[in-house]
C-alpha angles and dihedrals in degrees: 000000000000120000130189137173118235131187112208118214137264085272087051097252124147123198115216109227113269088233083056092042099051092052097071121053094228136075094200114085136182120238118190131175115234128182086262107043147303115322121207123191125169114241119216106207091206096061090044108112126228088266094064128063141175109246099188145347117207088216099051101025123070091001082289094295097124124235125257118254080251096058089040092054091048084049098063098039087057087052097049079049097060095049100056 
C-alpha cells in the first residue's frame, strides 16, 4: 500500500496523486466520512445501477464554479420532484 501525505488548499481541496488517478478509468469519486477518517473510491460510471446518479460535477456543471448549499438543496428537491 502506498501512502502519501497531502496538504488541501486554502479551499479545502486535496489532489490525488496523477500515478493513483491514472489507475483507475474514471475522474468521479465517493467520499464518504467514517468514524476513522475520510474514505475515497472511484466510481466507474459504466458499473452504477439505475438506482445511482451523478448529481453534479463541479467541472462540467455551473462552468465549475460550485453551487451554493441553497442551489444544491433546490437541486435535489426538483429531482425528487421529478421522480414522484
Amino acid at each position: 500500500m502506498e501512502t502519501h501525505i497531502i496538504k488541501s488548499t486554502p479551499k479545502g481541496q486535496v489532489t490525488l496523486p496523477k500515478k493513483w488517478r491514472a489507475k483507475f478509468n474514471t475522474d468521479l469519486y465517493v467520499l464518504q466520512i467514517t468514524d476513522s477518517g475520510i474514505q475515497i473510491k472511484p466510481v466507474d460510471v459504466s458499473e452504477l445501477t439505475a438506482s445511482e446518479e451523478v448529481l453534479f460535477d463541479a467541472d462540467k456543471d455551473n462552468d465549475g464554479k460550485g453551487v451554493t448549499t441553497d442551489e444544491m438543496i433546490t437541486l435535489l428537491k426538483k429531482i425528487q420532484r421529478e421522480r414522484n
